[in-house]
C-alpha positions in Angstrom: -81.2 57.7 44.7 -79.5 58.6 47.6 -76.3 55.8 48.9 -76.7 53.2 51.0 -73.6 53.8 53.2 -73.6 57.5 53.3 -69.5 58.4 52.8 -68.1 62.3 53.4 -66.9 64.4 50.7 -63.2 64.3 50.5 -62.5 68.4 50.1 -62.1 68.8 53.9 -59.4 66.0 53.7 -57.9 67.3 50.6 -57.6 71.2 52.4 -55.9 69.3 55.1 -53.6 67.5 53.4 -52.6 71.0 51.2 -52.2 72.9 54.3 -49.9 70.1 55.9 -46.0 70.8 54.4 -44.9 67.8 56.3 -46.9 65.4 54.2 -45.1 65.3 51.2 -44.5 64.3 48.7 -48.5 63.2 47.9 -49.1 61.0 45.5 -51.9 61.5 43.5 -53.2 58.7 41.9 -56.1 58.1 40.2 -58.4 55.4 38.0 -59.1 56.3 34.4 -62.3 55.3 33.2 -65.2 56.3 35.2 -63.0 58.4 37.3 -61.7 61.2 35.2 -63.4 60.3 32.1 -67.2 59.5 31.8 -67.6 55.7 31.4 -68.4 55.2 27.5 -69.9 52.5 25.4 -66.9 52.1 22.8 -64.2 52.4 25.3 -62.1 54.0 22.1 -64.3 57.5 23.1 -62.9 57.7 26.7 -61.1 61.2 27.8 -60.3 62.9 30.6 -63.0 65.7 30.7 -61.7 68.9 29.5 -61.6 70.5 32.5 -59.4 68.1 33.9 -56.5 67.7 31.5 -55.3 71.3 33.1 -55.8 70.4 36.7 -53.8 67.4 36.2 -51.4 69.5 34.6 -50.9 72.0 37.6 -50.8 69.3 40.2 -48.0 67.5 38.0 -45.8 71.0 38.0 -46.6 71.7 42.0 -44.0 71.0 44.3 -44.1 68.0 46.3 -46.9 66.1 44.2 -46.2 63.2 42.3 -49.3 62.1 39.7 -50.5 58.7 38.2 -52.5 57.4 36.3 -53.7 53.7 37.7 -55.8 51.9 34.9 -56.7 48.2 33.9 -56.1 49.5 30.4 -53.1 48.3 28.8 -50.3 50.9 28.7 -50.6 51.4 25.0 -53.9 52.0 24.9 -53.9 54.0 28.0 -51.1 56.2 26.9 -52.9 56.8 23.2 -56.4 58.5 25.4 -55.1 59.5 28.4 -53.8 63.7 27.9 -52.0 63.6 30.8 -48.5 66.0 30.9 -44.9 64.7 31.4 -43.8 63.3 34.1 -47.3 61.4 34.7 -46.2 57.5 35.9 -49.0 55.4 34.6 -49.8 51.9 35.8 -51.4 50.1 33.3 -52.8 46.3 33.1 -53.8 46.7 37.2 -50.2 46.9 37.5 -48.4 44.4 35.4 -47.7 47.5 33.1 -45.6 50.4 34.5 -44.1 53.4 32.3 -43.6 57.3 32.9 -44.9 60.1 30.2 -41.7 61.6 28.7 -41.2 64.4 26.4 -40.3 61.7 23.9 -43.2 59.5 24.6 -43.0 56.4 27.1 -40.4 54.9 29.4 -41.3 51.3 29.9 -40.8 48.3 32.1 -40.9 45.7 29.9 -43.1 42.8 30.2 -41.8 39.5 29.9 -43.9 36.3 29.6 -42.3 32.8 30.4 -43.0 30.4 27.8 -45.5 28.5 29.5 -47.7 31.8 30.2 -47.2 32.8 26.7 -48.8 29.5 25.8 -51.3 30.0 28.5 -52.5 33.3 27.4 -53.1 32.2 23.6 -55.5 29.1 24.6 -57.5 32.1 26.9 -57.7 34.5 23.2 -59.1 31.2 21.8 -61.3 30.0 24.3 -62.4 33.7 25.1 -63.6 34.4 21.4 -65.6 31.2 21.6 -67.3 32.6 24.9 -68.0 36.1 22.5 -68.9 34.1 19.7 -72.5 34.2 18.5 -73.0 37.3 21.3 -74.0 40.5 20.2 -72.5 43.3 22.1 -69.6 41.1 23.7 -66.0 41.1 22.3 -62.4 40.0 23.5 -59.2 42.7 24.4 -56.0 40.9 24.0 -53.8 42.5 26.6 -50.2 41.8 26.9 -50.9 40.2 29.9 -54.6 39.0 30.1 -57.7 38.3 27.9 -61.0 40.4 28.6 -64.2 39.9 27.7 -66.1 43.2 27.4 -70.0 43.0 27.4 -70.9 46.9 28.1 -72.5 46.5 24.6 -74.7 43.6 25.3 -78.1 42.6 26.4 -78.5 42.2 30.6 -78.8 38.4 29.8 -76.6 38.0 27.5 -73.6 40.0 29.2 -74.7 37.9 32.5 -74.1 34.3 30.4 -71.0 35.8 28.9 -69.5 36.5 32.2 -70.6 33.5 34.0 -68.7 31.5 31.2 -65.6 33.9 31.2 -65.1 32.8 35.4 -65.5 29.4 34.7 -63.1 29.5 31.9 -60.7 31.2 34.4 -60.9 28.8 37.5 -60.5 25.9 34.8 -57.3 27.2 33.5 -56.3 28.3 36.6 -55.6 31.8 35.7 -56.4 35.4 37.6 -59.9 36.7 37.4 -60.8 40.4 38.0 -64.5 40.5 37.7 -65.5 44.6 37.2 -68.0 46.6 35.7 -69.0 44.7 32.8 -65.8 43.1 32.4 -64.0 39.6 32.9 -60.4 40.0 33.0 -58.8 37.0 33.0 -54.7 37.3 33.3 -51.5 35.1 33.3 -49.5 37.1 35.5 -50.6 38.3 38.9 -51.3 41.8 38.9 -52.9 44.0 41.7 -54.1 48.2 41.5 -53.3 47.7 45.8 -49.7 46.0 45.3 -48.6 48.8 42.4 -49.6 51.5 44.6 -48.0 50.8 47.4 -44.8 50.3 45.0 -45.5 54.0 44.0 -45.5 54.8 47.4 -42.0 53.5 48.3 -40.1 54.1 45.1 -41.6 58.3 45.9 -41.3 57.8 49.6 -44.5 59.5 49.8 -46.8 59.4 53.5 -49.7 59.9 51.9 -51.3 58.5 49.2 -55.0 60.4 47.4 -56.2 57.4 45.5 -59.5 57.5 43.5 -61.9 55.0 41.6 -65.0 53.6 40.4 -64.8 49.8 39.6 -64.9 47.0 42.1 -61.2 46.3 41.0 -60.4 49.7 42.5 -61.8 47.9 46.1 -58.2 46.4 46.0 -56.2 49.7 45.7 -58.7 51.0 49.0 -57.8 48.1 51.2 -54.3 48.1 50.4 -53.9 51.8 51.3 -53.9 53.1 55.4 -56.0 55.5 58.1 -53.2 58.1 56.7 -54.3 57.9 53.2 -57.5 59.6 51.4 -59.3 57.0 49.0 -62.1 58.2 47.4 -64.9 55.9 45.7 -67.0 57.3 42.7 -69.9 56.9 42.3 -72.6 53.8 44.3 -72.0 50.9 45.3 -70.4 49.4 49.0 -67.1 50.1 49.1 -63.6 50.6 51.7 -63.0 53.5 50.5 -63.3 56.6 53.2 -64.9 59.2 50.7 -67.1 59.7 48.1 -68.0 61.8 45.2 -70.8 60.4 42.5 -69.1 61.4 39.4 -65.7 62.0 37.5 -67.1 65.6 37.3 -67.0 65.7 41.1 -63.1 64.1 41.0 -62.3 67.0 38.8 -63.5 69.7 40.8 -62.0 68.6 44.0 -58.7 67.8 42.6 -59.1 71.7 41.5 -59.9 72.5 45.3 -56.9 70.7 46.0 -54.6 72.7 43.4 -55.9 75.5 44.6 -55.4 74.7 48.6 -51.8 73.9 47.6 -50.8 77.1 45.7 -50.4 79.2 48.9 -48.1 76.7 50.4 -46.0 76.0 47.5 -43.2 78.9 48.0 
């Protein structure tokens, strides 16, 4: 089925941007599930496709590339499926979580709850296993931040019911909501894929930022990014983004193209 709102393929951007020496340092960043690995029904499956745990590996080691990995996972989890090489900052949590990949595992910012959010998060594990309760195919991620309720699993009508509850549990407590594919996240501490990105982009001093996803919570990272940047949306759906490819197999081959572009210029 052909999209909606017709978008361009990003490769004529990408060769731009690698023949352009005065843009760097790029930053690379990209979404995780759905993005470089194949959206999966136990989340515990999800990898980056073969073919792309090397290409991330030669944009890492290229010369005025910077690469992250920009999830709603928490880091752990992120971390334990993610092959991605040293180096790698990741952003995990929609960026409450930030660490880089060292050769001696990760380097963390530590998360610190006040209190009253810690108290605040363990009435939304309670009162989000009551929503999953009784549900087939719906179940409850503690995060260190946030509770989600996952209903990938579950019947269209069930999932709907499940989700409906898991906003109204959110406004009532007064907590964040991120409302993706499938998923409710509800969180304690205010966390944005758009505000962690532009973070990236200061701390590397980077003037342009490549910046793919697939879930609605990606929307954020697109708006929050410029005219100079190259955001790419996968897969359907309305989106900001300027680009679009329809599959994480499509992000891997044009992050290829783009290694490839660079090489020349690289000496």
């Amino acid at each position: 089925m052909p999209d909606a709102f017709p978008l361009p393929d990003p490769a004529e951007a990408l060769a731009a941007l690698a023949a352009d020496r005065s843009r760097r340092p790029v930053l690379v960043a990209l979404d995780f599930d759905g993005t470089l690995a194949p959206l999966q029904d136990d989340p515990a499956a999800s990898r980056v496709l073969p073919a792309g745990v090397g290409v991330l590996a030669d944009l890492a080691a290229t010369d005025g590339v910077s690469l992250a990995l920009v999830s709603g996972r928490a880091m752990a989890d992120l971390h334990l499926l993610a092959e991605v090489p040293v180096g790698t900052l990741l952003v995990g949590s929609h960026g409450a979580e930030r660490a880089r990949v060292t050769p001696h595992g990760l380097d963390r910012d530590v998360v610190r709850l006040t209190d009253d959010q810690a108290d605040q998060l363990a009435t939304l594990g309670a009162e989000a296993a009551a929503v999953a309760r009784g549900r087939e195919g719906v179940w409850v991620e503690t995060k260190p931040t946030a509770v989600v309720v996952h209903t990938r699993l579950a019947d269209a009508d069930v999932a709907r019911s499940a989700e409906q509850e898991s906003l109204a549990l959110g406004e009532r407590l007064g907590t964040g909501v991120m409302h993706g594919k499938a998923v409710v996240e509800l969180t304690v501490l205010h966390a944005s894929k758009g505000e962690a990105l532009i973070a990236l982009r200061d701390e590397i001093g980077a003037p342009v930022v490549v910046y793919a996803g697939d879930d609605v919570t990606d929307e954020r990272a697109f708006e929050a990014l410029g005219e100079q940047d190259i955001t790419v949306k996968v897969g359907p759906g309305d989106t900001v983004a300027r680009y679009r490819v329809q599959s994480p197999e499509d992000v891997v081959a044009a992050l290829a193209q783009f290694r490839d572009a660079l090489a020349p210029s690289a000496g």
